[in-house]
C-alpha positions as CSV (number, residue, x, y, z in Angstrom):
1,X,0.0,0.0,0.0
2,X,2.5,2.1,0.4
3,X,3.7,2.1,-3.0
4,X,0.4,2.9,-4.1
5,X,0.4,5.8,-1.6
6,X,4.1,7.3,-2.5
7,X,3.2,6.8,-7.1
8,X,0.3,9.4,-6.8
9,X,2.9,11.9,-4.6
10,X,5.5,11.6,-6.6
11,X,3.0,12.4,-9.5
12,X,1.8,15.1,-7.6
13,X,5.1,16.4,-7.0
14,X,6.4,16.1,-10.6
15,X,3.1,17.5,-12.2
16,X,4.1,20.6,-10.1
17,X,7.4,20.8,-11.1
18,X,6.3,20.6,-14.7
19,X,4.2,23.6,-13.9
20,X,6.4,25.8,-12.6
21,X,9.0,24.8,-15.1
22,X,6.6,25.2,-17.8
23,X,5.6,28.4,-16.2
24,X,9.1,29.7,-16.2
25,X,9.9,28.9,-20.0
26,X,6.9,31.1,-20.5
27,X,8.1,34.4,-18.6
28,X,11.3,33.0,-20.6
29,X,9.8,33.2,-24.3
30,X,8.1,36.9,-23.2
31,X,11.3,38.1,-21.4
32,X,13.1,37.1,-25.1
33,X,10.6,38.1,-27.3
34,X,11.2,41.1,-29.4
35,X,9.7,43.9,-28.6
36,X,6.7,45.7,-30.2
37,X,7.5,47.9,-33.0
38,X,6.4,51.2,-33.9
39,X,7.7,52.1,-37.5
40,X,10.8,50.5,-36.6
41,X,10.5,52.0,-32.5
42,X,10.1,49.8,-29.9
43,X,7.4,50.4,-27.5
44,X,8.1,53.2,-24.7
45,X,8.4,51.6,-21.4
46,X,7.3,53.8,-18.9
47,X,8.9,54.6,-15.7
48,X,6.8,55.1,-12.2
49,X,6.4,58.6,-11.4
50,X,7.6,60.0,-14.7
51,X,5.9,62.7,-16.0
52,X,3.9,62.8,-19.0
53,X,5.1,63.6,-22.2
54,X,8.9,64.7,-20.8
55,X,11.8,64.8,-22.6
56,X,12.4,60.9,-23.4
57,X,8.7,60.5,-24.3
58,X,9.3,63.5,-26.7
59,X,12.1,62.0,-28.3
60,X,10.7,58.7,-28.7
61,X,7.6,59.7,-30.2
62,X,9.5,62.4,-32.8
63,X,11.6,59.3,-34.1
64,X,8.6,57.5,-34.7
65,X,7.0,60.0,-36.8
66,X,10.2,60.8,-38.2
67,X,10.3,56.8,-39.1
68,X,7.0,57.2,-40.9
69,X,7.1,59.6,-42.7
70,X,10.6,58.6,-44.1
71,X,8.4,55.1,-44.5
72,X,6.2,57.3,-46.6
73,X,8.6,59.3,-48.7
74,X,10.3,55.9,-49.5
75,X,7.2,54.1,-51.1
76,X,6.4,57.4,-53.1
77,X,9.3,57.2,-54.5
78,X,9.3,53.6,-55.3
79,X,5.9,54.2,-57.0
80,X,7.4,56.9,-58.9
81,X,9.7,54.6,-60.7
82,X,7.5,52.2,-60.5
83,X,4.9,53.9,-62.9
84,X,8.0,55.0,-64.7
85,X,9.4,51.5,-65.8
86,X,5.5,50.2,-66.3
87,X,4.2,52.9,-68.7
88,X,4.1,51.4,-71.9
89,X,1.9,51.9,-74.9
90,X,0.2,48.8,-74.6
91,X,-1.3,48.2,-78.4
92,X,-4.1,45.6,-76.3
93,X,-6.9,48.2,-75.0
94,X,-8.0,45.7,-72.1
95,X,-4.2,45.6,-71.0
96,X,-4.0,49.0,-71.4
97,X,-7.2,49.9,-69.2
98,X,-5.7,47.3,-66.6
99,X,-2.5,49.6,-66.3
100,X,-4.4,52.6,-66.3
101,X,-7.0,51.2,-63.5
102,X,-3.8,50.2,-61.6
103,X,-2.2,53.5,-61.6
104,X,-5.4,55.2,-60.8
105,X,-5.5,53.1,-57.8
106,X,-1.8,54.2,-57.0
107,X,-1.8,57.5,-57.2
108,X,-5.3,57.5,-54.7
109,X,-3.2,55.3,-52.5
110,X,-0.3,58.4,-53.1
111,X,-2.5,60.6,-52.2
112,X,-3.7,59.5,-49.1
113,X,-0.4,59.0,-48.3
114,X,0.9,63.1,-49.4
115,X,-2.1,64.0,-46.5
116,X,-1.0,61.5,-43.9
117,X,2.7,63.3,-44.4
118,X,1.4,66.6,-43.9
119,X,-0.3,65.1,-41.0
120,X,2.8,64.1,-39.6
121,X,4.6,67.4,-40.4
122,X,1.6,69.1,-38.4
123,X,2.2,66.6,-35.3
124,X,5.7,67.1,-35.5
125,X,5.1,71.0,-35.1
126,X,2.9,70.5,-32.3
127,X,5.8,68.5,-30.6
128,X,7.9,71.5,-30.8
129,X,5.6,73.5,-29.4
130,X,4.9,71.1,-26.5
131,X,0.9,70.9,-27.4
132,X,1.7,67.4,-28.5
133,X,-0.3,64.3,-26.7
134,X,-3.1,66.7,-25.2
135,X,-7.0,66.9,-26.8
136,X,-7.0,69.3,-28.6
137,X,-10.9,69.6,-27.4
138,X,-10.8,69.1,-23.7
139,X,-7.0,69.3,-23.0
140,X,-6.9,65.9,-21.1
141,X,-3.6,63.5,-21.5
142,X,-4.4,61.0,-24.3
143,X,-1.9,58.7,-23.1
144,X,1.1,56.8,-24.3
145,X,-0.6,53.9,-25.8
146,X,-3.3,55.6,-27.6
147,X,-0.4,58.0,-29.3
148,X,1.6,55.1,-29.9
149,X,-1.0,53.0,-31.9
150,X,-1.8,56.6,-33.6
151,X,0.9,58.9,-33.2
152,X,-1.4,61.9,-35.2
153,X,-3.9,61.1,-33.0
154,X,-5.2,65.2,-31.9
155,X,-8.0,63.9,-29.5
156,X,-8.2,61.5,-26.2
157,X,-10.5,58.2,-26.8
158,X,-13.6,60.1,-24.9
159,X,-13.6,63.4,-27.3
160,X,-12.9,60.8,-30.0
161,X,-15.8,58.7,-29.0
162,X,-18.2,61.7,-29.1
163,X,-17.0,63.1,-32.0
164,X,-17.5,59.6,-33.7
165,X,-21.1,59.8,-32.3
166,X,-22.0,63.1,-33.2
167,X,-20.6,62.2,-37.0
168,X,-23.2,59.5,-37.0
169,X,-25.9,61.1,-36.0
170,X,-25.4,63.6,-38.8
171,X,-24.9,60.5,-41.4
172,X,-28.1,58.4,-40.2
């Protein structure tokens, strides 16, 4: 009987152990896991008690607009000569409507794009003037995070919220 007694403790025991071990290769994986990045910027690891938006949060943000937009400026440029080397009097009118409905679609993409930069260039002004990462309607923090996932971002998630309401209601 006491063998029977001792197999299920020993079971016990070892099911634990491969637990915890199992437990620690996990915080192991995290702890080794790159980073998230933000146009090439890893996430901002904020410090207890810092202040908000101090001189390291400045900097951090500033290279990851700076990041994007140089993202930006780099895929203009690629569709520049990419619509260069393509454009060829095609002699098929189907293939040539194909190339024309691609470039259409390009240059909307480009354009999209040529407002986002002068987003950025706005965002990065309002970083110099230190009105960066407060609403713009209530003057509240809109936190690290929320600039993070959108660094042009000019309002907190509540005026956001509202103002996404509000924009319904006049749709509907």
């Amino acid at each position: 009987m006491a063998t029977k007694t001792s197999t299920p403790q020993s079971s016990d025991s070892s099911k634990s152990t491969a637990k915890s071990s199992k437990a620690r290769a996990t915080k192991a994986a995290h702890a080794s896991s790159p980073a998230v990045l933000i146009h090439g910027q890893p996430a901002y690891a904020e410090s207890a008690g810092e202040a908000y938006m101090n001189a390291a949060q400045k900097t951090h943000f500033r290279a990851i607009l700076e990041a994007w937009k140089r993202e930006l400026m780099e895929e203009v440029d690629r569709t520049l000569h990419y619509m260069q080397d393509e454009s060829a009097n095609l002699p098929d009118p189907v293939d040539r409507a194909s190339q024309e409905e691609e470039f259409s679609l390009e240059l909307r993409t480009r354009d999209r794009e040529r407002k986002l930069i002068r987003k950025i260039d706005e965002t990065l002004k309002s970083l110099d003037e230190d009105d960066y990462g407060y609403c713009a309607t209530c003057g509240e923090k809109i936190g690290i995070r929320r600039l993070e996932a959108r660094p042009t971002a000019t309002l907190c998630i509540d005026c956001k919220t509202l103002a996404e309401i509000k924009e319904k209601q006049l749709q509907g």
